[in-house]
C-alpha positions in Angstrom: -22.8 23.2 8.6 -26.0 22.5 10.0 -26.1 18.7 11.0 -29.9 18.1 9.5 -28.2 19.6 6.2 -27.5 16.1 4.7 -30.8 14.6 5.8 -33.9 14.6 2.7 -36.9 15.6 4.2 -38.9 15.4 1.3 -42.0 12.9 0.7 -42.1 12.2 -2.7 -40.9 8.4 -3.8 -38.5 9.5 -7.6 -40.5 5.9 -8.8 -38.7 6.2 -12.0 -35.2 6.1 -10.6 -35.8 3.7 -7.5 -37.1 1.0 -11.4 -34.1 2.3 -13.2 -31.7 1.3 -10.1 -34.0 -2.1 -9.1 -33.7 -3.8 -12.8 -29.4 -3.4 -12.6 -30.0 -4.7 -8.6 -27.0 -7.3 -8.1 -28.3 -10.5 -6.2 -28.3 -11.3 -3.2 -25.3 -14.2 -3.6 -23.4 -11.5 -5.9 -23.2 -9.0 -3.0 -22.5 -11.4 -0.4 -19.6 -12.1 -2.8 -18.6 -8.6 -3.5 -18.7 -7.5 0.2 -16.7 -10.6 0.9 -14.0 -9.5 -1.2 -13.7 -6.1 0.2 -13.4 -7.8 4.0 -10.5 -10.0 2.6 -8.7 -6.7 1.0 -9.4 -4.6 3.8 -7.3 -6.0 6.5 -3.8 -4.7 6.8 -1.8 -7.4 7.1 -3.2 -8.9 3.9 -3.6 -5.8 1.4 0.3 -5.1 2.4 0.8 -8.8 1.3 -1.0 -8.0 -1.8 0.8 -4.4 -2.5 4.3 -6.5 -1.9 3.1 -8.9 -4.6 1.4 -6.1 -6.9 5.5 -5.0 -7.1 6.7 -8.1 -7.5 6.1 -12.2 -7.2 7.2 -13.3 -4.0 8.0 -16.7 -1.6 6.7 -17.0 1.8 10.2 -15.8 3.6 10.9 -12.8 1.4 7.3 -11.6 2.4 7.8 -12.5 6.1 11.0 -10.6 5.7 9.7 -7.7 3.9 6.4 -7.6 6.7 8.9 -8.7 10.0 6.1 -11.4 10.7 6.2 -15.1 11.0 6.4 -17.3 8.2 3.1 -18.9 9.9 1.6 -15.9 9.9 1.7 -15.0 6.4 1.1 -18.8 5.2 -2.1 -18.2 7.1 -2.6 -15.0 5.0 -2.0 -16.3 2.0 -4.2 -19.4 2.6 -7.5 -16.4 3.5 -5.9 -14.5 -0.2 -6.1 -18.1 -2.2 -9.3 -18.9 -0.7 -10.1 -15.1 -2.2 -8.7 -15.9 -5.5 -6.7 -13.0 -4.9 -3.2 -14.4 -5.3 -2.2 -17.6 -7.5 1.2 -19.7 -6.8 3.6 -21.4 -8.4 6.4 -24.3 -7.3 10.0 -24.3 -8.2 11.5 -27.2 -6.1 10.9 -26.4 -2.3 10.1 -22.6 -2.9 6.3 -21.4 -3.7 6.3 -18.4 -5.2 3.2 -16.0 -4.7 1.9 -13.3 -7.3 -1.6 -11.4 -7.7 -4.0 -14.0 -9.3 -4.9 -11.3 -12.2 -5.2 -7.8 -13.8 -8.6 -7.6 -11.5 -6.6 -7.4 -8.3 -3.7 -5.4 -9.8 -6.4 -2.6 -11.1 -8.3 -2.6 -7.8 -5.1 -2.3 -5.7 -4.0 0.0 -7.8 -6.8 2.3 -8.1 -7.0 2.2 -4.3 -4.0 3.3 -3.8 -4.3 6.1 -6.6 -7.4 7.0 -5.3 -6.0 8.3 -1.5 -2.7 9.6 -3.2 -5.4 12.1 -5.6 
Protein backbone atom coordinates (compact mmCIF):
# COMPACT_ATOMS: atom_id res chain seq x y z
CA UNK A 1 0.00 0.00 0.00
CA UNK A 2 1.38 3.10 -1.22
CA UNK A 3 1.76 5.61 1.79
CA UNK A 4 0.15 8.76 -0.23
CA UNK A 5 -2.87 6.27 -0.84
CA UNK A 6 -4.90 7.70 2.10
CA UNK A 7 -4.03 11.35 1.45
CA UNK A 8 -7.05 13.46 -0.84
CA UNK A 9 -5.36 15.35 -3.26
CA UNK A 10 -8.32 16.86 -4.70
CA UNK A 11 -9.19 20.74 -4.76
CA UNK A 12 -12.72 20.96 -4.67
CA UNK A 13 -14.42 22.18 -1.18
CA UNK A 14 -17.99 19.27 -1.09
CA UNK A 15 -19.80 22.92 0.44
CA UNK A 16 -22.88 21.03 0.79
CA UNK A 17 -21.56 18.42 3.22
CA UNK A 18 -18.88 20.65 5.11
CA UNK A 19 -23.09 22.88 5.94
CA UNK A 20 -24.72 19.65 6.54
CA UNK A 21 -21.86 18.56 9.18
CA UNK A 22 -21.36 22.53 10.54
CA UNK A 23 -25.31 23.04 11.61
CA UNK A 24 -25.05 19.38 13.95
CA UNK A 25 -21.31 21.00 15.16
CA UNK A 26 -21.26 20.25 19.05
CA UNK A 27 -19.96 23.34 20.96
CA UNK A 28 -17.07 24.17 21.99
CA UNK A 29 -17.93 23.48 26.08
CA UNK A 30 -19.85 20.15 24.84
CA UNK A 31 -16.61 18.73 23.30
CA UNK A 32 -14.36 19.84 25.98
CA UNK A 33 -16.88 17.79 28.02
CA UNK A 34 -17.06 14.77 25.78
CA UNK A 35 -13.25 14.61 25.36
CA UNK A 36 -13.02 14.90 29.07
CA UNK A 37 -14.96 11.86 29.61
CA UNK A 38 -13.07 9.75 27.26
CA UNK A 39 -9.60 10.85 29.36
CA UNK A 40 -11.27 9.79 32.59
CA UNK A 41 -12.38 6.24 30.95
CA UNK A 42 -9.32 5.78 29.28
CA UNK A 43 -6.86 5.20 32.03
CA UNK A 44 -6.36 1.68 33.19
CA UNK A 45 -6.58 1.75 36.50
CA UNK A 46 -9.97 3.49 36.41
CA UNK A 47 -11.85 1.72 33.43
CA UNK A 48 -10.84 -1.72 35.38
CA UNK A 49 -12.51 0.03 38.47
CA UNK A 50 -15.47 0.70 36.32
CA UNK A 51 -15.57 -3.01 34.46
CA UNK A 52 -15.30 -4.47 38.40
CA UNK A 53 -18.33 -2.30 39.13
CA UNK A 54 -20.17 -2.88 35.60
CA UNK A 55 -20.27 -6.74 37.21
CA UNK A 56 -21.13 -5.89 40.30
CA UNK A 57 -21.47 -2.91 43.21
CA UNK A 58 -18.52 -2.85 45.20
CA UNK A 59 -16.69 -1.25 48.61
CA UNK A 60 -13.38 0.38 48.50
CA UNK A 61 -11.42 -2.98 49.97
CA UNK A 62 -13.16 -5.57 47.72
CA UNK A 63 -11.89 -3.33 44.71
CA UNK A 64 -8.40 -2.87 46.29
CA UNK A 65 -8.53 -6.56 46.64
CA UNK A 66 -9.83 -7.48 43.39
CA UNK A 67 -7.03 -4.64 41.62
CA UNK A 68 -3.93 -5.66 44.40
CA UNK A 69 -3.66 -1.77 44.91
CA UNK A 70 -3.97 0.42 47.90
CA UNK A 71 -7.11 1.35 49.44
CA UNK A 72 -5.68 5.04 48.88
CA UNK A 73 -5.15 4.44 45.58
CA UNK A 74 -8.49 3.49 44.55
CA UNK A 75 -10.25 6.16 46.93
CA UNK A 76 -8.23 8.49 44.80
CA UNK A 77 -9.77 6.77 41.64
CA UNK A 78 -13.03 6.82 42.65
CA UNK A 79 -12.89 10.44 43.85
CA UNK A 80 -11.46 11.37 39.61
CA UNK A 81 -14.84 8.65 38.62
CA UNK A 82 -17.43 10.77 41.03
CA UNK A 83 -16.04 13.88 39.89
CA UNK A 84 -16.84 12.14 36.17
CA UNK A 85 -20.27 11.16 37.26
CA UNK A 86 -19.27 7.89 36.26
CA UNK A 87 -19.90 5.95 39.52
CA UNK A 88 -22.56 6.94 42.31
CA UNK A 89 -22.22 5.53 46.08
CA UNK A 90 -24.12 4.48 48.70
CA UNK A 91 -23.51 4.12 52.84
CA UNK A 92 -24.45 1.21 54.93
CA UNK A 93 -22.84 1.97 58.38
CA UNK A 94 -19.01 2.29 57.82
CA UNK A 95 -18.97 0.64 54.34
CA UNK A 96 -19.55 2.83 50.96
CA UNK A 97 -20.55 0.84 48.43
CA UNK A 98 -19.61 1.89 44.69
CA UNK A 99 -21.74 1.02 41.45
CA UNK A 100 -21.79 2.66 37.80
CA UNK A 101 -23.74 6.02 38.16
CA UNK A 102 -26.22 4.80 35.05
CA UNK A 103 -27.23 2.81 31.94
CA UNK A 104 -24.86 5.57 30.04
CA UNK A 105 -21.70 4.14 31.58
CA UNK A 106 -22.85 0.47 31.55
CA UNK A 107 -23.70 0.90 27.56
CA UNK A 108 -20.41 2.60 26.86
CA UNK A 109 -18.29 0.12 28.78
CA UNK A 110 -20.07 -2.34 27.45
CA UNK A 111 -19.89 -1.54 23.90
CA UNK A 112 -16.23 -0.96 24.28
CA UNK A 113 -15.59 -3.98 25.44
CA UNK A 114 -17.85 -5.69 22.62
CA UNK A 115 -16.39 -3.62 20.20
CA UNK A 116 -12.46 -5.20 20.62
CA UNK A 117 -13.99 -8.79 21.30
CA UNK A 118 -15.97 -8.30 17.43
Amino acid sequence: MAKNEFICDCEVIHFNVVSKVKEKMLSEESFMRVTTFFKVIGDNTRFRILWALNQNEMCVCDIANLLSMTKSAISHQLSVLRKANLVSFRREGKTVYYSLADEHVKNMLDAGVSHIHD
